[in-house]
N, C-alpha and C positions, 0 to 999 in steps of 0.2 A: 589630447586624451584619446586612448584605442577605446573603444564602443566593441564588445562581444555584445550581441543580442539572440537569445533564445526565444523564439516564436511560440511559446507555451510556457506553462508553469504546473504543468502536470510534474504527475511523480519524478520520472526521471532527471528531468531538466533541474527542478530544482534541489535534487539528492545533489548533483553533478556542482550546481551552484557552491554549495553549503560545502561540499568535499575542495571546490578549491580553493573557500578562504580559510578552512581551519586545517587544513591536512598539515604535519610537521615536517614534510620531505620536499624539496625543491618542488614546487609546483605553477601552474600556468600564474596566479597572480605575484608570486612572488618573484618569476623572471618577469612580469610586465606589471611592474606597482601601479601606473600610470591607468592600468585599467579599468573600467566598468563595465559591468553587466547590466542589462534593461532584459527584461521580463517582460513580452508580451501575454496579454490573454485575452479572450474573446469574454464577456459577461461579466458579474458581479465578483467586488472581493466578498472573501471569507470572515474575515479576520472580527473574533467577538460574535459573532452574531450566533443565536442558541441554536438555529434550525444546522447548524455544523457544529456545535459543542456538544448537545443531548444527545447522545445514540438514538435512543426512541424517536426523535423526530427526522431519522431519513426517510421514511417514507413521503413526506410531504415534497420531495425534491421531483417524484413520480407524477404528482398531478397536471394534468393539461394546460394549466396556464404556469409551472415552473419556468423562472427563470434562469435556474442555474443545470438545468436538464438540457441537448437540443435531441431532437425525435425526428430520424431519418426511417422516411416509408421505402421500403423497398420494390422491387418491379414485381407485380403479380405473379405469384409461379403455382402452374396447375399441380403442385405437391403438398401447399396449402389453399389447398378447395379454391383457386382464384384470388385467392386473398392478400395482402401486402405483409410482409413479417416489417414490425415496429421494431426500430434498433435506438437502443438510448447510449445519449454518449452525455456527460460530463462539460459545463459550460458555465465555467468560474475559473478562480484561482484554484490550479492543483487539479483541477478536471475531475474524471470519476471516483479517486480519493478520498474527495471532500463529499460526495454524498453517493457513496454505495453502502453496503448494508456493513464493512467494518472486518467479513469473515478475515480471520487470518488465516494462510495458506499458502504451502510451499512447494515447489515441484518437484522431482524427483529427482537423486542426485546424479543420474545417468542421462536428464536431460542435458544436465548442465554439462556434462563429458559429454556431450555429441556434438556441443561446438564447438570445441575443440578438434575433438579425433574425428568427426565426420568433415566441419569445416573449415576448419585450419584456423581456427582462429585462438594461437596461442595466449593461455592465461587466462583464458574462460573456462576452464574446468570448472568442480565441484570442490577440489582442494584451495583454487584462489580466489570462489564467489562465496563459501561460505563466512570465510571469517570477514566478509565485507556484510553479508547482511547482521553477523554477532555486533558488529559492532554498531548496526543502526538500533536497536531493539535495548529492550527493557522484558523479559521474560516473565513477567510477577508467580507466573504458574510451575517452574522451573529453572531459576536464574543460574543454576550451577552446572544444567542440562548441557554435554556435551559439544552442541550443536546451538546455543544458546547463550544470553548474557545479560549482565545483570547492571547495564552503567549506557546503553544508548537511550536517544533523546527518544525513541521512538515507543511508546508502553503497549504492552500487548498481556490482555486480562480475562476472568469471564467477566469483570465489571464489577458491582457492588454484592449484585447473588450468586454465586456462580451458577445455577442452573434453575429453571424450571423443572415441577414435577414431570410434564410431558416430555422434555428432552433425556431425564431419565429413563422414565419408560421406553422411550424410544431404543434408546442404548443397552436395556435389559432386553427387551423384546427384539429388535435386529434380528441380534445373532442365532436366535433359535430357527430362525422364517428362513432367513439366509445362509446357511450352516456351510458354506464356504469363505464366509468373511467373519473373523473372529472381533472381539472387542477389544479396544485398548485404550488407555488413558493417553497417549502420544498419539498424534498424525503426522507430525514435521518433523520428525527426527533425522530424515533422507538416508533413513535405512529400511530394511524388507521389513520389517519388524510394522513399522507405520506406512504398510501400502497397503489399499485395500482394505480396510479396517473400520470398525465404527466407533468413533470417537467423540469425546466433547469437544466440539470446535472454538475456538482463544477467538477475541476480538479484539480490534488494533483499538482495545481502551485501558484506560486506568484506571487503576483498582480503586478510584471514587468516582466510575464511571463516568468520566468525563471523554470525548473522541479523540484520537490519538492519529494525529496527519501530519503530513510533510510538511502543510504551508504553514501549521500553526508552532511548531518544533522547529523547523529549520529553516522559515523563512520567518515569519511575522516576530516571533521569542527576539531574533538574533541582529534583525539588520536594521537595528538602531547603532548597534556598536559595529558594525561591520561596515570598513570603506568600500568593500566590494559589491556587498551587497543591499538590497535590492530592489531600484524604484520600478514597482509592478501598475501599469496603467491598466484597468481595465473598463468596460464599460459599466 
């Protein structure tokens, strides 16, 4: 039996998982049936537990004694008064994922053409990353949206309210202060239209507010029925 092993289980690695046991095009496990994936990761799984279901409880992932946070002090620099800047990374299944604040958030579509035309690295444009992320995604806020879709495992929502008073206000009041960045109901459309704009920001949840992650969608859901995938050891 071939042994592929990915040394994490953050986003990528198991997007990457999940893409090569259901993809319908000749792909790595179907020229090597005989294969397995093993999923390393450093910390606690996820899987069930509320402090990675309930959006309102990621802040608890910040406290000093988390375990599923690790907290890297950096070298003193006299540009913070002598002081160490505090770097948090992610230290479970899925890594910072599974307990960051949830924003949804897309880059621009000229970054994604600069790997390409800057570095050669053909099929990384904007024209063959987008329809890769339509297809991880669940839009609840615009499933018919261009740039959007309405059937991946991945939900992206405001949640059960869609807003607070103050984020309203906030979005009314903006643009009067800042009268160079206009409002808009879009931010991720990867057109001019949503750059620079003040928006209602989407969160990677479902619209019964429950958290919307890789491990729980694409790993934990799926790989009971999956030969390929995936026995995840962690501590």
């Amino acid at each position: 039996m071939k042994i592929w092993s990915l040394i994490s289980s953050t986003l990528i690695p198991t997007t990457i998982c999940h893409r090569l046991d259901t993809c319908q095009k000749p792909c790595l496990t179907t020229a090597l049936p005989d294969l397995s994936i093993l999923v390393l990761e450093s910390g606690p799984t996820t899987k069930g537990k509320t402090e990675h279901i309930q959006p309102g409880q990621a802040s608890t992932h910040l406290t000093p004694t988390s375990k599923t946070i690790q907290f890297y002090s950096s070298t003193p620099s006299e540009f913070l008064g002598g002081c160490s800047a505090i770097i948090h990374s992610g230290r479970c299944v899925e890594g910072g994922s599974s307990v960051n604040f949830m924003a949804y958030n897309r880059p621009a579509a000229s970054d994604f053409d600069a790997w390409e035309k800057d570095f050669g690295n053909a099929g990384w444009s904007a024209k063959d990353l987008i329809p890769l992320l339509q297809k991880a995604e669940t839009y609840k806020i615009d499933p018919d949206g261009p740039t959007h879709s309405s059937n991946g495992p991945l939900k992206v929502s405001f949640g059960e309210n869609e807003m607070l008073d103050i984020g309203k206000q906030f979005l009314d009041i903006g643009p009067k202060f800042d009268k160079d960045r206009a409002r808009s109901e879009e931010g991720n459309t990867f057109d001019e239209d949503s750059i620079n704009v003040f928006f209602p920001c989407p969160k990677w949840i479902s619209s019964d507010g429950r958290w919307s992650d890789v491990a729980e969608k694409l790993i934990s859901s799926t790989s009971g029925s999956m030969n390929h995938l995936p026995k995840t050891f962690a501590e």
